[in-house]
N, C-alpha and C positions, 0 to 999 in steps of 0.2 A: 806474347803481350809483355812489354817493359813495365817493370816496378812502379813507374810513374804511373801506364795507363792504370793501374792495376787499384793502387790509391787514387788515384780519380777516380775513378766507375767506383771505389768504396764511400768515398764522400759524398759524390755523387746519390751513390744508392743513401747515403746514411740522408740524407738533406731531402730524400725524395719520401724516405721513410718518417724524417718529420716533420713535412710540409702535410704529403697527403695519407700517412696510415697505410702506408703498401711498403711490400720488400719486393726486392728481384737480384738476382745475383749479378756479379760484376760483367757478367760478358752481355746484363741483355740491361743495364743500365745505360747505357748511350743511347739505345732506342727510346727506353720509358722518359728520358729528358727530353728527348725529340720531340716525341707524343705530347708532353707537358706543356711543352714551347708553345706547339700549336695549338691545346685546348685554352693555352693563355690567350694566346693572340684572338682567336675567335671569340672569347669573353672578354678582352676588351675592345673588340669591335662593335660585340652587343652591347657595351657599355657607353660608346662613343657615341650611338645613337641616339636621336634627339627622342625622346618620351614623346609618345602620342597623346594628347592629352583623353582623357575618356570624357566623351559625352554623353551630360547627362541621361537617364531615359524622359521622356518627357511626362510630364507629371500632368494628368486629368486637371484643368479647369477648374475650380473651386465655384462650385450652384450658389449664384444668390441666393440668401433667404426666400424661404416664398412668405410674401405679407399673411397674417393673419384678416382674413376678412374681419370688415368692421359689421359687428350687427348692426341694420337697419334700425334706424328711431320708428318705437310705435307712435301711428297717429296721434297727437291727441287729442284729447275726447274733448266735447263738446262740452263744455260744464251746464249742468243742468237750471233750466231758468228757474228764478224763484218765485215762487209761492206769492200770487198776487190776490190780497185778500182786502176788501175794503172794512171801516172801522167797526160796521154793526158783526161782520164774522169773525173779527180777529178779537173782540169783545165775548163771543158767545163761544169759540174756543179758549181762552181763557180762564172763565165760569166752569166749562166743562172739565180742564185739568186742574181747576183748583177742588172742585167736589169729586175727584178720582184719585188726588192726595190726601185727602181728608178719609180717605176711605182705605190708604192702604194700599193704592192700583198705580202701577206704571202711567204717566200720561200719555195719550194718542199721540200721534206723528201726523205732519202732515201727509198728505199725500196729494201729487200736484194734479195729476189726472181723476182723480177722486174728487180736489175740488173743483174742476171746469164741470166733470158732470152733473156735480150738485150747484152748483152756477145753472148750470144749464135747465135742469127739472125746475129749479124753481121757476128761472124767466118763464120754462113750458106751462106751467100752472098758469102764472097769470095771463098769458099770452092766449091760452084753449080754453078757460074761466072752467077748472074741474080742482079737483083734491080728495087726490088718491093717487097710492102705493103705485096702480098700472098706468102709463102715464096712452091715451090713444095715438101719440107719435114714434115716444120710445119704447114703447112697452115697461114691463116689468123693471124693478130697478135692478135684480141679478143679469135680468138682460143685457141693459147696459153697461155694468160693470162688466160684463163678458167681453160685450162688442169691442169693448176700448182695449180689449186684450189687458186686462189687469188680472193676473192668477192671483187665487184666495182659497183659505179654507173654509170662512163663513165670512155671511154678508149680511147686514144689517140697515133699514133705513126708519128717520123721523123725520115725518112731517110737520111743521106747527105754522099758525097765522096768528096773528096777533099785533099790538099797536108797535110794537120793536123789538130787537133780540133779545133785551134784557127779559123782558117779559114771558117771551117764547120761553127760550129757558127754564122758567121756573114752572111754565104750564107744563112742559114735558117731565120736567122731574116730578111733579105731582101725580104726574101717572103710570104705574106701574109696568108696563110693559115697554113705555117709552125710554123711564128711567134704567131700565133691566137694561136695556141696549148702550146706552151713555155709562153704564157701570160696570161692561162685563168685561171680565177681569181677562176674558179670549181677544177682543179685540186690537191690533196692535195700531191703523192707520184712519181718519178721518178727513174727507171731506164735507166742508161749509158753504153752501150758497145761501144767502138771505139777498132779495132781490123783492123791491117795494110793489105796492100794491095800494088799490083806492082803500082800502080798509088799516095801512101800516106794511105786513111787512112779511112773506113768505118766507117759510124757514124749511131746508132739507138737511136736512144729516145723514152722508153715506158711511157707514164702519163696514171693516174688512177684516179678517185674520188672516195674518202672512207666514 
């Protein structure tokens, strides 16, 4: 091997030593540039190739919302009819809660079904010519109260006749057991029927505790 090849293959090897971190001695230096050449040429073959582009993976659909149901509207309610009282009851309830303030006592309440029943007893009074508590159509006045389906804890009724409500009135406050019922301090709801008569004026009072 001539002097020339001899610094070749050393340059060689020195250039191979600082490209890629390897030695080899001068006699196998011509090979490893060989091998070099080639693993060039192959990497930039790989390099000459067009990039694949990578595709996406496909990405799950995105769930519409699910709507919140809308709560259904309650019915609503029927409002309650009022309270049809003509001027001799609406007069004799009055009387009644002015002498139950006077006393200290919560006034009554209406009650609507309370006064169609006492509407009712009285028109039945004049109607069958009797007067009394048991009525021989409706029976008893707890009876009635029952039937119309009105829950209570006690029941109370007055009777009166007389030339008008004002009058009734003061006949029943004058009487002790009548008064006892128009004043007890248990009572929370009142129905008024006063419904005329050839004499003035039938008078029922139904009281209830609720």
């Amino acid at each position: 091997m001539s002097f020339k090849k001899i610094v070749a293959g050393i340059v060689l090897g020195l250039m191979l030593t600082a490209a890629g971190q390897c030695w080899a001695p001068p006699a196998e230096a011509s090979w490893y540039v060989q091998r070099l050449l080639e693993l060039r040429q192959q990497q930039q073959s790989q390099d000459t190739r067009p990039a694949q582009p990578k595709v996406p993976a496909p990405q799950p659909a995105p769930k519409p919302p699910t709507p919140e149901p809308v709560p259904a509207k309650p019915p609503a309610s029927e409002p309650a009819a009022p309270v049809q009282l003509n001027s001799q009851e609406q007069a004799l309830l009055e009387l009644l809660n002015q002498e139950r303030q006077k006393q200290g006592l919560k006034p009554l309440s209406l009650h609507p079904k309370l006064v169609e029943l006492a509407q009712r007893k009285s028109a039945d009074i004049v109607e069958n010519n009797y007067f009394a508590h048991t009525s021989p159509t409706l029976g008893s006045f707890a009876q009635m109260v029952r039937s119309a389906g009105i829950s209570y804890r006690s029941v109370g009724e007055n009777l009166a006749m007389a030339r008008n409500a004002q009058y009734a009135f003061y006949l029943l406050l004058g009487s002790a057991p009548h008064k006892a019922n128009m004043l007890n301090p248990h009572f929370t709801h009142i129905g008024i029927g006063v419904v005329p008569n050839k004499y003035g004026v039938v008078v029922t009072q139904l009281f209830i505790q609720q």
